[in-house]
C-alpha positions as CSV (number, residue, x, y, z in Angstrom):
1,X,42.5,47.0,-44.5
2,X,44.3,44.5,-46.8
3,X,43.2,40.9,-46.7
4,X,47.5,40.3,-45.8
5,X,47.2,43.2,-42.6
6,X,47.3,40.9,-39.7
7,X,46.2,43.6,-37.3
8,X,46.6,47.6,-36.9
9,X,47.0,48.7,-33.1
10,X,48.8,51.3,-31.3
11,X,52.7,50.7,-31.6
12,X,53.3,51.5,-28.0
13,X,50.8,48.0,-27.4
14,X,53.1,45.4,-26.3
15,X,50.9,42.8,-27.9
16,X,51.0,44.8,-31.2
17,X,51.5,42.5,-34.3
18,X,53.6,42.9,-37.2
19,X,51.5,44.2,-40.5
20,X,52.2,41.1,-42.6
21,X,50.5,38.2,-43.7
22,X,52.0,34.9,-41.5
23,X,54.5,36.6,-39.5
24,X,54.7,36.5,-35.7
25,X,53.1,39.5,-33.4
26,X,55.4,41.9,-32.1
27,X,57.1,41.2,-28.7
28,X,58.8,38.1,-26.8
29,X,57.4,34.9,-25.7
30,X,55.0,34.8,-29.0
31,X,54.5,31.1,-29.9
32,X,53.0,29.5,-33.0
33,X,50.2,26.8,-32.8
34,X,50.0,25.9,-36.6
35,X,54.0,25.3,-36.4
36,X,56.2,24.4,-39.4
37,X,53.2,24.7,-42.0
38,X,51.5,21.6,-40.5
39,X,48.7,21.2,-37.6
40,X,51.0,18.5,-35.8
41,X,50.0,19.1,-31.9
42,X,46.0,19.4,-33.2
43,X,44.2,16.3,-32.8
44,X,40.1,16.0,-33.4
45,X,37.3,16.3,-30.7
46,X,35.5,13.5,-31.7
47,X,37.2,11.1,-34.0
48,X,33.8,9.8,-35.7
49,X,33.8,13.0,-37.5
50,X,35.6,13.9,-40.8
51,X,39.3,15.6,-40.0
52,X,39.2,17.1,-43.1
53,X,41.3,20.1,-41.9
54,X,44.2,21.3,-44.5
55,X,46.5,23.6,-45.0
56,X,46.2,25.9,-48.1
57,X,48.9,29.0,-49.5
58,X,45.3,30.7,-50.4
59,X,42.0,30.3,-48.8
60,X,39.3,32.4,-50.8
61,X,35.0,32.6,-50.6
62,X,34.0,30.0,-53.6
63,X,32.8,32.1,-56.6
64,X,30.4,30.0,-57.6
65,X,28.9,29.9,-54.0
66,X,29.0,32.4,-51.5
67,X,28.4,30.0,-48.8
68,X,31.5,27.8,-49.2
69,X,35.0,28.2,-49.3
70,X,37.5,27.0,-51.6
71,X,41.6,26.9,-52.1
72,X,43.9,26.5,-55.3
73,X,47.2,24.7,-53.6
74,X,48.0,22.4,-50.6
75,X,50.9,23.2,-47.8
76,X,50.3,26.4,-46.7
77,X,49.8,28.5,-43.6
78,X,46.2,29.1,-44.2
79,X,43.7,25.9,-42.5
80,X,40.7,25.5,-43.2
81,X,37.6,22.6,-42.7
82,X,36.8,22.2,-46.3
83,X,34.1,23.3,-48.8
84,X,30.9,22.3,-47.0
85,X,32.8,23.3,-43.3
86,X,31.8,19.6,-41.7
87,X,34.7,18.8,-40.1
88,X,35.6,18.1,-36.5
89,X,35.9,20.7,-34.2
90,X,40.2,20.4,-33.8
91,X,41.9,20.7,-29.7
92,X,45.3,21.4,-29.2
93,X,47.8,18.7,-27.8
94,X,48.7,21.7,-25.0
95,X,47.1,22.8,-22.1
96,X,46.8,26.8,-21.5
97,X,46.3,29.2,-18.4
98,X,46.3,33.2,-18.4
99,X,46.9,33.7,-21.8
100,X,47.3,36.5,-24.8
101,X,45.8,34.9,-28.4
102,X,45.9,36.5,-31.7
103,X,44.0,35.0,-34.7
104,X,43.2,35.5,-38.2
105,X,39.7,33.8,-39.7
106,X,38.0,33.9,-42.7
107,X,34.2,33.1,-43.2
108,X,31.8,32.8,-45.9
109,X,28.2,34.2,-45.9
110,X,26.4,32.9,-43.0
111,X,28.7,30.8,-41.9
112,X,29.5,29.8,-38.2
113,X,32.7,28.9,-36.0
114,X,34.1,29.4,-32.5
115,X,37.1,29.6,-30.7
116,X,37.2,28.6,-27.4
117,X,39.6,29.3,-24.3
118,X,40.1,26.4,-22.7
119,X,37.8,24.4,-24.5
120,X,35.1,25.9,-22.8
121,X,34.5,29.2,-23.4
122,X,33.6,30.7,-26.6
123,X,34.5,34.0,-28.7
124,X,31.7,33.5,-30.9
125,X,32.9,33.3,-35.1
126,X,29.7,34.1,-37.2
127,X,29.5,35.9,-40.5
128,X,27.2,39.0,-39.0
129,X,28.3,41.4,-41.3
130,X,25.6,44.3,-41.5
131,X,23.9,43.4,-38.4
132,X,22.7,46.6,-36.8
133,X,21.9,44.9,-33.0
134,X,24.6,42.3,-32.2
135,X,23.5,39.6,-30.1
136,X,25.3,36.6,-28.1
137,X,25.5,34.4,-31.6
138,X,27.3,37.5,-33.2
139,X,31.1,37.7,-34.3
140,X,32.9,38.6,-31.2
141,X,30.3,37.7,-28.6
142,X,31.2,35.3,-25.5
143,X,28.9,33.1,-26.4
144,X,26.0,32.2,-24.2
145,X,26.1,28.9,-21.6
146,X,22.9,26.3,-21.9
147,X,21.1,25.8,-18.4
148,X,17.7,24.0,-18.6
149,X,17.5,24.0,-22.2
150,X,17.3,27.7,-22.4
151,X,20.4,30.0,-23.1
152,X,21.9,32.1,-20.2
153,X,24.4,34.8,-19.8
154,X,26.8,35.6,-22.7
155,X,28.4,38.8,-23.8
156,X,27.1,40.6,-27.7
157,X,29.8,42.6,-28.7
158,X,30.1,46.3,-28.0
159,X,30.0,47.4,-31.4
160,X,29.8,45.3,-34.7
161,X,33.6,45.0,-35.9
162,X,32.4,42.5,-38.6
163,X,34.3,42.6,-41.8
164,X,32.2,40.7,-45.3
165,X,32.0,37.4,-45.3
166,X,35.1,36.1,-47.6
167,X,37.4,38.8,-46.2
168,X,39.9,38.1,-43.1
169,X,39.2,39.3,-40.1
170,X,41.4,39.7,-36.9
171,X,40.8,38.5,-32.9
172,X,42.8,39.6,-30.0
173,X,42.2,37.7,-26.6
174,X,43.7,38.5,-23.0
175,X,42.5,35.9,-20.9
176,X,42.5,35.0,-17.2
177,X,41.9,31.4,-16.5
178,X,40.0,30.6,-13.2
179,X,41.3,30.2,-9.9
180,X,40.9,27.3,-7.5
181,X,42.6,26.8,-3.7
182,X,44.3,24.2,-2.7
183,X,41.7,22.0,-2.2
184,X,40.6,22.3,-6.1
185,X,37.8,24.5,-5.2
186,X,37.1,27.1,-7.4
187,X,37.2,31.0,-6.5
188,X,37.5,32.7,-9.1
189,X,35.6,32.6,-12.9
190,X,37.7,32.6,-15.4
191,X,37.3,36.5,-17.2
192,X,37.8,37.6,-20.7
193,X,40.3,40.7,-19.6
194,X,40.5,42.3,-23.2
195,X,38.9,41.0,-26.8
196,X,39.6,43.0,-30.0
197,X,37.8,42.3,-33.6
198,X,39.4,43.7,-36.2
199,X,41.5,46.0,-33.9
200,X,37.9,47.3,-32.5
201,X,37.4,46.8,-28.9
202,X,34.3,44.2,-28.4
203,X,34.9,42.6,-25.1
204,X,36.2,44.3,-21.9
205,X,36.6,42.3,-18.1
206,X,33.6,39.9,-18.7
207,X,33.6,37.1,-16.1
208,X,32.4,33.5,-17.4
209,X,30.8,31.8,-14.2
210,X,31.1,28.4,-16.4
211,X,31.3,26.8,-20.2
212,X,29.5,28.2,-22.5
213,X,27.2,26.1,-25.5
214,X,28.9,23.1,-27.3
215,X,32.2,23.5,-25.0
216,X,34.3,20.2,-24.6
217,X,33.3,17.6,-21.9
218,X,36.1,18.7,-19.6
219,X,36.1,20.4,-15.6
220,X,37.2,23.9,-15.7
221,X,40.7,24.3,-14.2
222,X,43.6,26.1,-14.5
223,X,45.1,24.6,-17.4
224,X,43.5,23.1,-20.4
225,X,43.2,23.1,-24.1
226,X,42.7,25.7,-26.8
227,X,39.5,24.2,-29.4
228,X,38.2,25.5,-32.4
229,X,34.8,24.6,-34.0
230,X,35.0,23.4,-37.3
231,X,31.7,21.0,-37.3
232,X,29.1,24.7,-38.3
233,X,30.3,25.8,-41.6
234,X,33.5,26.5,-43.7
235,X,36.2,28.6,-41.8
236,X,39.6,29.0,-42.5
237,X,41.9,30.1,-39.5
238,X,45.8,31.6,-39.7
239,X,48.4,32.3,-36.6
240,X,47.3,31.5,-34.0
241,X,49.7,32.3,-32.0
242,X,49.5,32.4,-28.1
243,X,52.0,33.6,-25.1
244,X,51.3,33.0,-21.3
245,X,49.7,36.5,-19.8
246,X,52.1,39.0,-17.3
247,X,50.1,39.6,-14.1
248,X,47.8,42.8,-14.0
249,X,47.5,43.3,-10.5
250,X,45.4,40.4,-10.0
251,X,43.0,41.3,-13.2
């Protein structure tokens, strides 16, 4: 697919997106998160750490090394954490509950990102092109939670939608936040309905009993911010763009 195909899905797909670089997905109620060619409505994680996030008309894998990324001019639609990818992980301003999210990244060899619902649960970005057994730290996994020092739970994805590293790639999320009564008691996980890498299903009505690795330092509730990791390599993201989710009979 060509690197300006945003995603190819069935037309009858409400949540189908239109086949052109930076333009909105198909359908109402679509809203942009990198509005008006600027990250205004971002702010960093942890302010100690470099916000070197940018904007770029063209982010591209560095020919002189495969491991970084690199751009030619400034003010674009196309952000991205720098060359040696060191930057702050970046949270929205806004808070989000059952939610639809579609994505482009773009990764270099080996390199590592994440975007998380909520700020606590992770679609796992890795450059796993050519991996023939995908695991939890593979593109499109839920990543794993940390109990005890050891890892637990996560989701690999079904199959290995990778794309090479330098090349954008494409993430569809439905997403049901989790459900608490009315004493703020939780009764329901949140669940990952639906996730689609590069218009491959990878991820189908997996339950998250709680934050996976690295998620913010925030309680799970119905509403909180979207966050994605810019502080494990270079990464370059374009969209995102996010609408509230229609009920699905409870699922």
């Amino acid at each position: 697919m060509n690197r300006r195909t945003f995603l190819a899905l069935p037309p009858a797909a409400a949540w189908a997106v239109a086949a052109a670089k930076e333009k909105a997905p198909r359908g109402a109620g679509w809203k942009p998160l990198f509005a008006g060619g600027a990250m205004t409505g971002w702010h960093p994680q942890d302010t100690r750490r470099p916000n070197t996030w940018r904007g770029s008309r063209a982010v591209r894998m560095d020919a002189a090394d495969a491991t970084r990324l690199a751009a030619d001019e400034a003010g674009g639609g196309e952000y991205w954490n720098g060359p040696e990818g060191k930057a702050a992980n970046i949270v929205s301003d806004e808070r989000f509950g059952d939610l639809e999210l579609v994505l482009e990244f773009m990764v270099p060899k080996g390199s590592n990102s994440g975007v998380y619902l909520q700020g606590l649960y992770e679609i796992q970005i890795f450059d796993s092109h050519g991996v023939e057994h995908p695991k939890t730290s593979d593109c499109g996994a839920i990543y794993h939670r940390w109990i005890d020092g050891k890892p637990a739970g996560g989701s690999p994805p079904r199959v290995n939608a990778s794309r090479r590293p330098g090349e954008w790639q494409s993430l569809y999320v439905r997403f049901r936040a989790p459900r608490f009564d009315a004493q703020g008691r939780k009764t329901e996980n949140a669940r990952f309905l639906r996730v689609l890498l590069n218009g491959q299903l990878v991820q189908e009505n997996v339950e998250v009993e709680g934050g996976t690795r690295s998620h913010m330092p925030v309680e799970e509730a119905a509403r909180n911010p979207l966050m994605l990791q810019g502080d494990h390599g270079p990464v370059a993201y374009r969209g995102p763009y996010v609408r509230a989710l229609a009920a699905e009979g409870g699922r």
